[in-house]
N, C-alpha and C positions, 0 to 999 in steps of 0.2 A: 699689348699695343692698343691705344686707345682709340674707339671707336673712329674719331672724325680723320685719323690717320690712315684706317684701315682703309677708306675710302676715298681718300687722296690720293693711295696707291693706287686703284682701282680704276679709279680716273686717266692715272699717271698709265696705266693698259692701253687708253682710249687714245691715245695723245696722235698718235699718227691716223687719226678716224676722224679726223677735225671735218672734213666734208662732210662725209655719209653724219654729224651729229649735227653739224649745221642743218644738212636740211631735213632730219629729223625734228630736231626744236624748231623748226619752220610748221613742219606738218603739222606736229600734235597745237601750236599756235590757231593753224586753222580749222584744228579738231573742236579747240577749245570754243571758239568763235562761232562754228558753225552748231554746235551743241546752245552755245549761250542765245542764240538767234530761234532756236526749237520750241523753246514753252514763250519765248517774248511773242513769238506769230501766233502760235495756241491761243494764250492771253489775248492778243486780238484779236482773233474769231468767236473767239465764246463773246468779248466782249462787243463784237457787231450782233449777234446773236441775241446777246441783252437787251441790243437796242431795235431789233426786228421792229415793231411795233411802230416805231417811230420813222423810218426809213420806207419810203418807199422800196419797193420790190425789184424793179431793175437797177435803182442804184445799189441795192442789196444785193444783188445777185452780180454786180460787177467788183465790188468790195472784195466782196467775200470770194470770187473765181480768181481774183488777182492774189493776195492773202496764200490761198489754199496753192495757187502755183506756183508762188516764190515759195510756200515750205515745202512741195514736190521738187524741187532745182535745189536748194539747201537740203534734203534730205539724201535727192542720188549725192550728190557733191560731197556730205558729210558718208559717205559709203566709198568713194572711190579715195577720197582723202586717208580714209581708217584704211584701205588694202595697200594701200601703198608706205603707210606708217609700217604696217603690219608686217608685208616684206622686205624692207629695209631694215627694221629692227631685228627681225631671226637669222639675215645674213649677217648682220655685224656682229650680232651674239654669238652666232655659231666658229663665227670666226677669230671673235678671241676668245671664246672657250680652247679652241685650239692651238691658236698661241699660249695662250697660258698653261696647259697641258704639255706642250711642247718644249718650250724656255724648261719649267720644273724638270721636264723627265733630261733634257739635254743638263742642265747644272746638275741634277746628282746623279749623275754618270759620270762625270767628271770628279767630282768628291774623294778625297782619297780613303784608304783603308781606316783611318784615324777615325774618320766620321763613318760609314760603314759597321763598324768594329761596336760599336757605341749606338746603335738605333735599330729598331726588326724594322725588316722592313715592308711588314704589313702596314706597318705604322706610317710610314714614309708613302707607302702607297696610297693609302689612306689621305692621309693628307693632301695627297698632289692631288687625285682625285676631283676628290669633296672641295679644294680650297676650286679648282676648276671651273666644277660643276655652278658651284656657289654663285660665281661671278660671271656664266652665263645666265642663271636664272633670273641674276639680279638687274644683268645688264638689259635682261630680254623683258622685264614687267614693266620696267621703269621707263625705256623709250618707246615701250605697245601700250600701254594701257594708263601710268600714273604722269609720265611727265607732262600731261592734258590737265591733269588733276589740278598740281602746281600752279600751272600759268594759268588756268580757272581761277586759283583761291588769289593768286600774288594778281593778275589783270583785269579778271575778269568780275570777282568778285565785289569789287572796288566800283566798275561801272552799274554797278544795280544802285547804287546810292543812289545815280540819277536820274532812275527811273521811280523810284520811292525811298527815301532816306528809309526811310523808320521801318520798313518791313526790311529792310538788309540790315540793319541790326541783330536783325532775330538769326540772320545766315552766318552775321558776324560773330554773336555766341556760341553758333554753334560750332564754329571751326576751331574760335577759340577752347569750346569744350573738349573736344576732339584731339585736339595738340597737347591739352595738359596733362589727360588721363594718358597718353602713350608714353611724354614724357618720362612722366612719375612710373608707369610700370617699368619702363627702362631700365632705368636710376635701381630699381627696387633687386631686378632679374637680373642684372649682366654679371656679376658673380656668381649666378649660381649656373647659367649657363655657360660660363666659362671651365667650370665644374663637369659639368654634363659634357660638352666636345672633348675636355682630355681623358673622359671616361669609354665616351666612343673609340678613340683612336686607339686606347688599350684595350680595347673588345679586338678590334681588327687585328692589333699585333699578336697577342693572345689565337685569334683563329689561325693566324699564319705562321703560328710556331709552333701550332698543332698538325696542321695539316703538312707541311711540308715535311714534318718526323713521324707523317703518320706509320710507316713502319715501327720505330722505336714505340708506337703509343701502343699498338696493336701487340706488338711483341710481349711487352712489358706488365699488357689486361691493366692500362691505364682508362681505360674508355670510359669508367666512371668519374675515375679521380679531376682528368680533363674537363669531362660535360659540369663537371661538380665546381670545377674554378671559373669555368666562361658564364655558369649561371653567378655565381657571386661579380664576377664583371658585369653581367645585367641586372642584376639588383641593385648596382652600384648606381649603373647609368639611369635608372627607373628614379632612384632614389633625388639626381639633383636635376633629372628633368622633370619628375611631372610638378615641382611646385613652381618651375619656368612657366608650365603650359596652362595652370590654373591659374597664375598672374592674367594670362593672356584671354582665356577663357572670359573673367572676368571683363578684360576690356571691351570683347566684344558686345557684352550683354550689355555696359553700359552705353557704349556707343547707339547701340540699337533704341536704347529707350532715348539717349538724348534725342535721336533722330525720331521719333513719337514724339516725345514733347515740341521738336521745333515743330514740326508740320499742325500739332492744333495750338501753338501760339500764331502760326502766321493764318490761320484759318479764325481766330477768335482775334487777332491783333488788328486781323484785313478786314473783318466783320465791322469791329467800332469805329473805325479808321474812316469805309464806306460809308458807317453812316450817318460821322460828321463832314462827308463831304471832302476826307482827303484820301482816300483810293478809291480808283472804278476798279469794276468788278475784271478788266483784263489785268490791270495793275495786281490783285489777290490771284488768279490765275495762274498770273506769268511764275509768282514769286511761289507758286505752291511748285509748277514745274522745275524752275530752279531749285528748288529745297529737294526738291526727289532726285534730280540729278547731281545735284553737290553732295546728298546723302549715301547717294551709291558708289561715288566717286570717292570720299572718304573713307566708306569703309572698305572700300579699296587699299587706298592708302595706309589705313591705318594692318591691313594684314601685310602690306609690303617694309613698311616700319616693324611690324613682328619679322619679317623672314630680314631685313637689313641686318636689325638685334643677333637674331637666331644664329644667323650666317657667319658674322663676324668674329666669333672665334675662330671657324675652322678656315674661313680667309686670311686669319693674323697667321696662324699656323702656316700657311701656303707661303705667307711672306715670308716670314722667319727663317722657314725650307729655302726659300730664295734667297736670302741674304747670310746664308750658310759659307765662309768663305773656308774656302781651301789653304791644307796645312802646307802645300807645294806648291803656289800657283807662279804661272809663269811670269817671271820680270817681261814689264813692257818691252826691253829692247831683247827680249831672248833669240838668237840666232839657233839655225839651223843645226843641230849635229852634223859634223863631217867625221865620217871610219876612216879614216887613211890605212891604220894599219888593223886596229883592234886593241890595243893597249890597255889596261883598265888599272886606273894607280887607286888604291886607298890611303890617304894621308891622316895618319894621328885620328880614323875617325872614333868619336865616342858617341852615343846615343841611350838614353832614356825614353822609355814611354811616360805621357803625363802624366802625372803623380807616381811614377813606378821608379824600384831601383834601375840602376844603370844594367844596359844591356850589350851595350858594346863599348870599350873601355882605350884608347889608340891602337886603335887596328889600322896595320899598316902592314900594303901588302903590293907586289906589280904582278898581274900577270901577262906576259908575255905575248904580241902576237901569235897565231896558232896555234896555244897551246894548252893543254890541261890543267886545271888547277881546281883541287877536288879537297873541299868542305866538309871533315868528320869532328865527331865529339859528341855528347853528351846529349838528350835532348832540354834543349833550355841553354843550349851553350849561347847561343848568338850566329849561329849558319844563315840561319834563311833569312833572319833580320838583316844580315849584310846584304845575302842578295836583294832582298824589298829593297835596299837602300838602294842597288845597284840600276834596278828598273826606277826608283824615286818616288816611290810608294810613301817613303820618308824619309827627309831633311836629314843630317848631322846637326848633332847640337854646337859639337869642334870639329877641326877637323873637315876634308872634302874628297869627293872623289870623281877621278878624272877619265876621260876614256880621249884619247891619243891627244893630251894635256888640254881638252877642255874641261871647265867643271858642268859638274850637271846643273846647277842650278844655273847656267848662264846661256844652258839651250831650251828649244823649248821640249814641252815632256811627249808630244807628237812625234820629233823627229827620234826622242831619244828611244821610244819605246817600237818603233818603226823597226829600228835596228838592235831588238834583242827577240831571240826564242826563248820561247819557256815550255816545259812538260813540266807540272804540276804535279804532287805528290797523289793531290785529288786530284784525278782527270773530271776539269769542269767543262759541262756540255751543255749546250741550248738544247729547246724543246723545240726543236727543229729538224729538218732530214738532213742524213749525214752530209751530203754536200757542201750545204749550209753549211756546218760546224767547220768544217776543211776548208771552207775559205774563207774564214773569220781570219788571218793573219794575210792574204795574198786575194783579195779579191776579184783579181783580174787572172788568173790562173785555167790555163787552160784544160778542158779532160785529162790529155795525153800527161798534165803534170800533174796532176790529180790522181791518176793511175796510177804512175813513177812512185811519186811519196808513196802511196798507201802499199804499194809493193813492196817499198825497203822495208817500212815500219808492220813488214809481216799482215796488214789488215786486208790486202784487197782479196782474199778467197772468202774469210767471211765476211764481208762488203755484199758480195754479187749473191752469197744465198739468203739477205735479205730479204722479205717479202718485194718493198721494191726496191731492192738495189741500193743504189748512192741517195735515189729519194727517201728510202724509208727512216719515219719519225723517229727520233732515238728516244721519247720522252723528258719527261723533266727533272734535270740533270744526267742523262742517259741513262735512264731504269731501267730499259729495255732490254739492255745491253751486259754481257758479263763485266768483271771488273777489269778480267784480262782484253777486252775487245774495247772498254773507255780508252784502256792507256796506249792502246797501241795508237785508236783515233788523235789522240792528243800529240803522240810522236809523228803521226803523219801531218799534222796539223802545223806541228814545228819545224819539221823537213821542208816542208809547202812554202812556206814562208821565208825560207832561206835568208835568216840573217845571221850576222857577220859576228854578234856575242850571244853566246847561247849558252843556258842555266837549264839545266838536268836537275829536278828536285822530285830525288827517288825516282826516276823516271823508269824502271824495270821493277818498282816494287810488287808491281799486281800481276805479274807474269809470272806462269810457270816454268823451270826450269829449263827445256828445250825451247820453248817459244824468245826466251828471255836471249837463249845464248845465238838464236838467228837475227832478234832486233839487235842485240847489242853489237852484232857484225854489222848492220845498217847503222847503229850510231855512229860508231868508228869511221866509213865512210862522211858521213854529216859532220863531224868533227874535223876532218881534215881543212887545215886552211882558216879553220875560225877559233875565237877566242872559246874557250867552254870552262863553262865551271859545274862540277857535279857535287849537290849535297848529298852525301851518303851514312845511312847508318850499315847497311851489309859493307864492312870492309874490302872485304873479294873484288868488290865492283870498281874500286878506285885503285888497282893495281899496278895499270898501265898510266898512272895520270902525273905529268909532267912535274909536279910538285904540289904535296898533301899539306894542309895548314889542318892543323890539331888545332881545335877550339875549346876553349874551358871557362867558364863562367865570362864570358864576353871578350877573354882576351885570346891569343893568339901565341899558345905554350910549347907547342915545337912546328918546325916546315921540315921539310924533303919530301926524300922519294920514298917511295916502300920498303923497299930492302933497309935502306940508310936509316928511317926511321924505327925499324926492328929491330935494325944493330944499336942504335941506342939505349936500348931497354927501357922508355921512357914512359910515358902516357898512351903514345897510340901503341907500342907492343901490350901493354895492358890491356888497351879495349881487343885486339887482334886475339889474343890468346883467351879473352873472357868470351868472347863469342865462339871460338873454335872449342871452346869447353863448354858448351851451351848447345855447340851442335852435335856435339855428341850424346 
């Protein structure tokens, strides 16, 4: 994304701050003015000073008290002017650092599996982050400190001609000097630090795909091999930033000596100038104080034009992340889901992942209000792909799928995902206390139902011996916790939230035996009344279920019941009899 865009976006942030910028560009206006009015009163007190001698003593002494009191009123004035720049620029920065943080982290939350699937998301984090951060720091120098600068060079600068043309020449070189060496380092560095931030971001994803498998690293006596790849990631990042940062290095030193040389041309320019009669000595003065304040204020400038440079990659990235669209998003006029019955058709659906073979091939299936319809075959068959399809994680390529003859794609994905439960094969958990987790599906859920679920779903006795109870932190992804005590949280979770289609995926996998056969009695209750679909590889478990769809390389190669399907001799008596011979 090229520079002058990055920062139209950036703007395009600002756009509802049109006040608080208006009288922003007001103040640093009168920042500008009242700085430019500092060394021109200087310049005339030195220069009634010069002329001491010739001036009587009271007129001297009223000059010069009058002088000295208007730069005491322009100096408080230039003080309460700068605190009040000062505090309106860190609220407004702070405030769409926050927005912008916020927008990022709300769109890829929304983002489906497709894009998820496809990025770490240290990386992702990273980017939101950094693109954030970026665009407070940048918002917060440029309305505190540079955009005084500007309207110095673009108004201010311009008015010293007419206090001596020929010595603002010398102010006018040097801005011009100033503008062409940043330029040119620009032009020279923005490819290599384009280089350097997507080496950053691969450092971040790299730490976060260590650390969250820090068990697997630990297990495995990777702790070297790991430290051994995040250092080649920072010799990478070493590698295309420091010839960015010696670009920049450079700039500085020359900026600093141009700023030497102006200050003794306008001290040997104001010298011959004087003393052919066309500067007084406040005129050389005033224009040495402007050279020292335009010279500080440039290289100001000129390090905010380095972090503009700097910044703007991992701002494009921040963009980019934002203009991330969605492989599901909802049509403008998407309507509400209505469950009337629970109904769930699949028509002719087929589906591929991008660039992959096909994964689900016309699958076409009804399940029945009320009733069981339980998902066996293969792994790789196409089970849980259907069901993703079913919550609309992902689209049909043909083909659609209805639930009480809507399609999905013609609601929106709120309403639709409102009314489906899910227990995950992984029981996934916030690093949060269990409460928190339990009303991630039902937020408005009372104790008393809180209680209820975690009783069916066998979890409330180990709940309460908790250190603290329902508050206590589960960790990150529930570490804290056995595998058998994730899944039950996750069944209570689903209970809790009592919706009307509910998807079992392995939902008793992490449970032992007895535990298993007291949940699976509280499933049965929770299944009464609602649609449910179970993916199962332990056959045993889909015995009582309404009708079994055999999955085989994404198609759908025999249905029944259990018995009926055994009397077949077909594909599922195969898998039945390959695992009852396995279990022995």
């Amino acid at each position: 994304m090229p520079l002058t865009k990055v920062y139209q976006r950036v703007l395009g942030l600002l756009a509802d701050r049109r006040r608080t910028i208006t009288l922003l560009v007001l103040g640093n206006l009168c920042v500008a003015a009242l700085q430019f009015l500092d060394p021109l009163l200087f310049g005339h007190v030195i220069g009634l000073l010069a002329k001491s001698d010739s001036i009587p003593h009271a007129q001297l002494f009223t000059k010069g008290g009058d002088l000295v009191g208007a730069w005491v009123l322009i100096g408080a004035c230039g003080i309460g002017v700068n605190i009040a720049v000062a505090m309106g620029s860190e609220r407004m920065a702070h405030r769409t650092r926050l927005d912008a943080i916020s927008r990022c982290f709300n769109h890829v939350l929304a983002l489906p599996s497709s894009f998820h699937a496809g990025v770490q998301s240290g990386s992702v984090m990273k980017t939101m982050v950094s693109g954030s951060d970026s665009i407070f720091a940048l918002t917060l120098t440029f309305f505190k400190d540079n955009l005084a600068t500007y309207v110095a060079v673009v108004v201010l600068l311009p008015l010293s001609a007419f206090l001596n043309w020929r010595l603002s020449l010398v102010l006018v070189a040097l801005v011009t000097v100033f503008v062409s060496v940043t330029v040119f380092v620009i032009r020279r560095t923005q490819a290599g630090q384009r280089r350097a931030e997507a080496a950053h971001s691969a450092l971040a994803g790299r730490a976060q795909d260590a650390l969250s498998n820090v068990v697997a690293v630990q297990s495995f006596g990777r702790l070297q091999a790991e430290a051994r790849g995040f250092g080649e990631i920072l010799e990478g990042v070493m590698a295309h930033q420091f010839p960015v940062l010696n670009w920049w290095a450079l700039v500085t030193v020359l900026t600093r000596a141009s700023s030497t040389l102006a200050v003794i041309t306008i001290v040997v320019a104001g010298a011959m100038l004087h003393l052919n009669g066309r500067a007084s000595v406040s005129d050389i003065v005033s224009f040495m104080g402007f050279s020292t304040l335009l010279i500080g204020r440039l290289e100001g400038a000129v390090n905010f034009a380095s972090n503009l440079f700097m910044r703007a990659p991992g701002i494009a990235d921040y963009f980019t992340l934002l203009d991330t669209n969605s492989s599901v998003p909802d049509r403008a006029d998407a309507a509400e889901l209505e469950v009337t019955h629970g109904e769930v058709a699949f028509e002719q659906v087929s589906f591929a992942y991008p660039g992959g073979p096909a994964i689900l091939s016309e699958v076409s299936f009804v399940a029945r209000p009320g009733t069981v319809t339980a998902l066996v075959g293969a792994t790789g068959a196409g089970k849980s792909t259907a069901m993703h399809m079913l919550q609309r994680l992902w689209d049909p390529q043909h083909g659609g799928i209805l639930i009480d003859g809507q399609d999905l794609r013609d609601v929106s994905l709120g309403s639709l995902r409102q009314n489906i439960g899910v227990v995950f094969q992984e029981s996934l958990l916030f690093n949060r206390s269990i409460r928190e987790n339990l009303l991630v599906g039902r937020p408005d859920a009372t104790d008393a139902q809180i209680e209820h679920a975690c009783r069916l779903a066998e979890a409330h006795d180990f709940i309460i011996r908790q250190p603290q109870g329902y508050e206590t932190l589960v960790g990150e992804r529930g570490a804290t916790l056995s595998g058998g005590q994730r899944q039950r949280l996750a069944i209570a979770r689903a209970l809790l939230k009592d919706a009307p289609i509910l998807i079992l995926d392995e939902a008793t996998s992490a449970l032992d035996a007895a535990t298993e056969a007291r949940v699976s009695r509280a499933m049965a209750n929770l299944m009464k009344g609602r649609t449910t679909f179970v993916i199962a590889h332990r056959l045993s478990t889909v015995r009582d279920a309404d009708e079994i769809l055999v999955f085989d390389a994404g198609r759908i190669e025999e249905r029944g019941t259990f018995e009926g399907l055994l009397a077949e001799r077909g594909r599922f008596a195969e898998l039945v009899h390959s695992q009852l011979a396995e279990a022995k």
